[in-house]
C-alpha positions, 0 to 999 in steps of 0.5 A: 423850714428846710435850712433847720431840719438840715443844719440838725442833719449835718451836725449830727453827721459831723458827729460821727465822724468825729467819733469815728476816730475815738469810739469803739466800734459798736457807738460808731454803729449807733452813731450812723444809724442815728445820723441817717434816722435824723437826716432821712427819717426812720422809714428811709430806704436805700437808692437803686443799686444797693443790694449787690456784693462788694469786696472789701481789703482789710488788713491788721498792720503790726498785728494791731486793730484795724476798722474799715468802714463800710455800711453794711446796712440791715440785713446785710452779712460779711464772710471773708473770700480770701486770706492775705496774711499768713495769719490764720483769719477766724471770724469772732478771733481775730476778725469780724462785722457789724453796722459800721464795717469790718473790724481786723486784729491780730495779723489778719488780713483779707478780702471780705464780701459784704453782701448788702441787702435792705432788710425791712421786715422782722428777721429770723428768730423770735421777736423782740417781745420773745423772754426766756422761760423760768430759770433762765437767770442762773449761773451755769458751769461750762469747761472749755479747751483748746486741744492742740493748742488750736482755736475751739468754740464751745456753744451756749447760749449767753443770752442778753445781760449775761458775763461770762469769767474764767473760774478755773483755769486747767491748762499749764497755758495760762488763760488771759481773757481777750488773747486767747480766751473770750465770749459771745451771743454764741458761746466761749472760744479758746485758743493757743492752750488756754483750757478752763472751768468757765462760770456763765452768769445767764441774766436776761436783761 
C-alpha cells in the first residue's frame, strides 16, 4: 500500500518543479504547500533544526525579476540585513517574500534574513470567521503622491477582493501602474513622481 501513496508523492512534487520555472510566484507557493500536504499530510511538522535564521543573496540581474527559492515555512518572516546593489531596496517595490522564497526586481540586491519558525497556532488578528461590520463594500476615494520624487506608501486597509485603479492622476509624471504606482493588503505606494486620486473598491470576499 506504501508504493501508491509514494508514486502520488513524487508526481505531485515533479509537479512543482515543473511549474517552478512557469508559475508565478503565488501558485508556486500553493503548489509546495499541496506537494508537502500530499507527502507528509496536513498535520506534518518539521525535523529538529528548522527554527534558525538563515541568510539568503538575491540579486535582480539587469534590473529584471528574479525568484530565489527558499521555504520559509509558517510563521516564519524575511527582512533584508544588507544592500548589495547601489539600488534603493524597498520591501513591497521592488523586493519581497512568501511561501516560496524571495522575490527581487528593479536593480535590487541584497542579503535576507529568513527567520524560520513552525507556527502551528492561530496567528495574530482576527480569525478566519472575522467579516467586516456594514458598509465595508464601498468605493473610497484616497490621494496619494510622491513628494520629491521619493517613494510614499499611503496606509488603508484593502481588505479582501478589493482593486484599486488610478482615477485621476495630479502629477506632470505620469503614473503607469506596477512601475512607479501599485497596491497591497497594506495600502497604495507611489514612487519617482507619480501622484494621484486613487479610487479603492473595498469588496470583501
Amino acid at each position: 500500500m506504501l508504493k501508491p501513496v509514494c508514486g502520488v508523492a513524487t508526481l505531485v512534487l515533479s509537479f512543482c518543479a515543473a511549474v517552478a520555472s512557469a508559475q508565478a510566484p503565488v501558485q508556486l507557493a500553493t503548489a509546495i504547500d499541496a506537494a508537502a500536504a500530499a507527502q507528509y499530510g496536513g498535520d506534518w511538522q518539521p525535523g529538529p533544526g528548522w527554527d534558525r535564521d538563515i541568510d539568503v543573496r538575491c540579486g535582480s540581474r539587469g534590473y529584471a525579476y528574479n525568484m530565489c527559492q527558499v521555504d520559509t515555512g509558517q510563521g516564519s518572516r524575511v527582512a533584508i540585513v544588507r544592500q548589495i546593489s547601489n539600488t534603493r531596496c524597498v520591501e513591497g517595490r521592488n523586493w519581497g517574500w512568501n511561501r516560496a522564497g524571495i522575490w527581487v526586481d528593479q536593480g535590487c540586491e541584497g542579503v535576507f534574513r529568513v527567520q524560520r519558525r513552525w507556527a502551528t497556532g492561530p496567528g495574530p488578528g482576527p480569525g478566519p470567521g472575522w467579516q467586516p461590520g456594514a458598509g465595508w463594500d464601498q468605493d473610497i476615494t484616497v490621494s496619494c503622491g510622491s513628494p520629491q520624487y521619493k517613494y510614499a506608501m499611503c496606509q488603508v486597509d484593502t481588505g479582501r477582493g478589493s482593486r484599486v485603479y488610478l482615477q485621476r492622476q495630479t502629477s506632470d509624471t505620469r503614473c503607469v501602474e506596477g512601475r512607479n504606482w501599485g497596491w497591497n493588503r497594506a495600502g497604495i505606494w507611489v514612487d519617482q513622481g507619480c501622484g494621484g486620486i486613487f479610487i479603492v473598491e473595498r469588496r470583501w470576499r
